[in-house]
C-alpha positions in Angstrom: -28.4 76.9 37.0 -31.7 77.8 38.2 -33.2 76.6 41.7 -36.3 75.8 43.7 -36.2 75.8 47.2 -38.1 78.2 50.0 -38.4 81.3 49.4 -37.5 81.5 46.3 -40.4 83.5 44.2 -41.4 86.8 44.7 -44.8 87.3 45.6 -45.1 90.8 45.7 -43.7 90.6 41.8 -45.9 87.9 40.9 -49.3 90.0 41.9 -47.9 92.8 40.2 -47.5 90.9 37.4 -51.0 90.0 37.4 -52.4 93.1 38.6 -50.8 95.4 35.9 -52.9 93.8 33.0 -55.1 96.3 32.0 -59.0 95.8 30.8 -58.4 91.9 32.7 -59.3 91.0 35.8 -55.9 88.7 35.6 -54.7 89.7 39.5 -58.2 87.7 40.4 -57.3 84.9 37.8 -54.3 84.4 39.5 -55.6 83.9 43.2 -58.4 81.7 41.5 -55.4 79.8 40.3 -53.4 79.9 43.5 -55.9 79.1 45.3 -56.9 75.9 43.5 -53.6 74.8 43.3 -53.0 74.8 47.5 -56.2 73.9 48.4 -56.6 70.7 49.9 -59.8 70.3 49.4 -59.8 70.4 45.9 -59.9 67.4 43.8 -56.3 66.2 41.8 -58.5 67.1 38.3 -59.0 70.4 39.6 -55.7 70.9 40.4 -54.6 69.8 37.0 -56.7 71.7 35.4 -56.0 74.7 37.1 -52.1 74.0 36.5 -53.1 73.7 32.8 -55.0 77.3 33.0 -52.0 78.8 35.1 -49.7 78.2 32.3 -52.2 79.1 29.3 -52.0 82.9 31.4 -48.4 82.5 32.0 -47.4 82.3 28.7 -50.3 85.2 27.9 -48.7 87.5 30.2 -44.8 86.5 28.9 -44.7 88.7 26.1 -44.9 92.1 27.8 -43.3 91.2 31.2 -39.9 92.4 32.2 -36.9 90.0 33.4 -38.2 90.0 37.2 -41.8 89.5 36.2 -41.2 86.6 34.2 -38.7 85.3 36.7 -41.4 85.5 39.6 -44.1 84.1 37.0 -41.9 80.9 36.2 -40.7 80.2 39.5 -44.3 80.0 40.6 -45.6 77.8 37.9 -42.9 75.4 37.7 -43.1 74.6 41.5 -47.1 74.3 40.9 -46.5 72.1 38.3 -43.8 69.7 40.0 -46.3 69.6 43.0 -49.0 68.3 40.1 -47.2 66.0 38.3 -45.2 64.2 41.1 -48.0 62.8 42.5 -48.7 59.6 42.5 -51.8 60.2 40.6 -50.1 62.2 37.4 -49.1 58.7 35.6 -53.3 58.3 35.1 -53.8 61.5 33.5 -55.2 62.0 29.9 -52.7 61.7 26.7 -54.8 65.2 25.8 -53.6 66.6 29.7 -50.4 65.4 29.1 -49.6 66.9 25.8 -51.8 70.3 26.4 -49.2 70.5 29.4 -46.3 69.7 26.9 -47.5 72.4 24.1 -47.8 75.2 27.2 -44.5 74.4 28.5 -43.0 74.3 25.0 -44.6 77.9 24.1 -43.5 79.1 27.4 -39.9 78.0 26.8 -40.0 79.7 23.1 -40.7 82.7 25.0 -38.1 82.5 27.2 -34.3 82.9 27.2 -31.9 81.1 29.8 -32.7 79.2 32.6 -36.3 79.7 32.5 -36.6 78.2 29.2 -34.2 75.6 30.6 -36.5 75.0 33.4 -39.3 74.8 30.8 -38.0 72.7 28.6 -36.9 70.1 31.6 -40.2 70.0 32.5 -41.6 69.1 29.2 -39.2 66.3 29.2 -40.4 64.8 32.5 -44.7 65.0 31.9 -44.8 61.7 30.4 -42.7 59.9 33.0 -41.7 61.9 35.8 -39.9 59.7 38.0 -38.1 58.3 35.1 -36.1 61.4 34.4 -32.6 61.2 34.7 -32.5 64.7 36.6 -35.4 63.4 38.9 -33.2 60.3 39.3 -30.2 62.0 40.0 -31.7 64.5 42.6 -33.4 61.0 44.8 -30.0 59.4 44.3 -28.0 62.2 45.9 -29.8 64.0 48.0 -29.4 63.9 52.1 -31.9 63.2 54.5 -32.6 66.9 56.2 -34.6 66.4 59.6 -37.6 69.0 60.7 -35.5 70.3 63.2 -32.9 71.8 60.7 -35.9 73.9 59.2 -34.4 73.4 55.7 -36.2 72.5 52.5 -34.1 70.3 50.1 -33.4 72.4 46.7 -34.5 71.3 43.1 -31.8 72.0 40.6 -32.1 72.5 37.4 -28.8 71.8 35.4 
């Protein structure tokens, strides 16, 4: 069973990751990509498109990556893309977005073993209707009302 919740990616892994590419300039690719992803000045269609760049160099970067690289890689990604696509603006997006979001996640998840392809292949299930997936369902269904004062983020499992 993997899980989302704070502090659960390493970001010290994930630059490494991007910084040991040699003959790319992937480390600045990545805080391009960050950076469009938590801006909030940037437009939805930026954001998606970034998210659709993001995994394009995840799945790049897979191949050659050891377990706590790819760990770190997916954790980030997959929390970028649940931020993307459960807005209330992801139902409008392209067919083309939709399914060049599908065929990363899909590659990604061929690359993968355990619970990160899991987490990939979850995903893939949910881009066309993401509030209509059971897990999605399941997680609003159950989960308890945590005030600010607890400090406490609700966790995302993915079963």
């Amino acid at each position: 069973m993997a899980s989302f919740g704070k502090g659960m990616w390493n970001a010290g892994c994930l630059e490494t990751a991007f910084s040991s590419c040699k003959g790319k300039p992937v480390l600045a690719v990545y805080k391009g990509l960050e950076h469009a992803l938590t801006d909030p000045n940037k437009q939805y269609r930026d954001k998606v498109n970034a998210l659709l760049s993001a995994w394009e160099h995840v799945c790049a970067l897979l191949q050659n990556s050891t377990a706590e690289v790819k760990n770190s890689m997916i954790q980030w990604i997959v929390r970028h893309t649940l931020n993307v696509v459960l807005r209330k603006q992801w139902p409008g997006s392209s067919r083309a977005t939709k399914t060049h979001l599908i065929v990363s996640l899909k590659r990604c998840s061929s690359l993968l073993t355990g619970s990160n392809a899991h987490m990939c292949h979850i995903l893939s299930e949910m881009v066309n209707k993401p509030w209509a997936h059971p897990l999605l369902r399941k997680v609003m269904e159950e989960s308890e009302c945590i005030t600010e004062e607890e400090g406490e983020h609700p966790e995302l499992k993915l079963t």
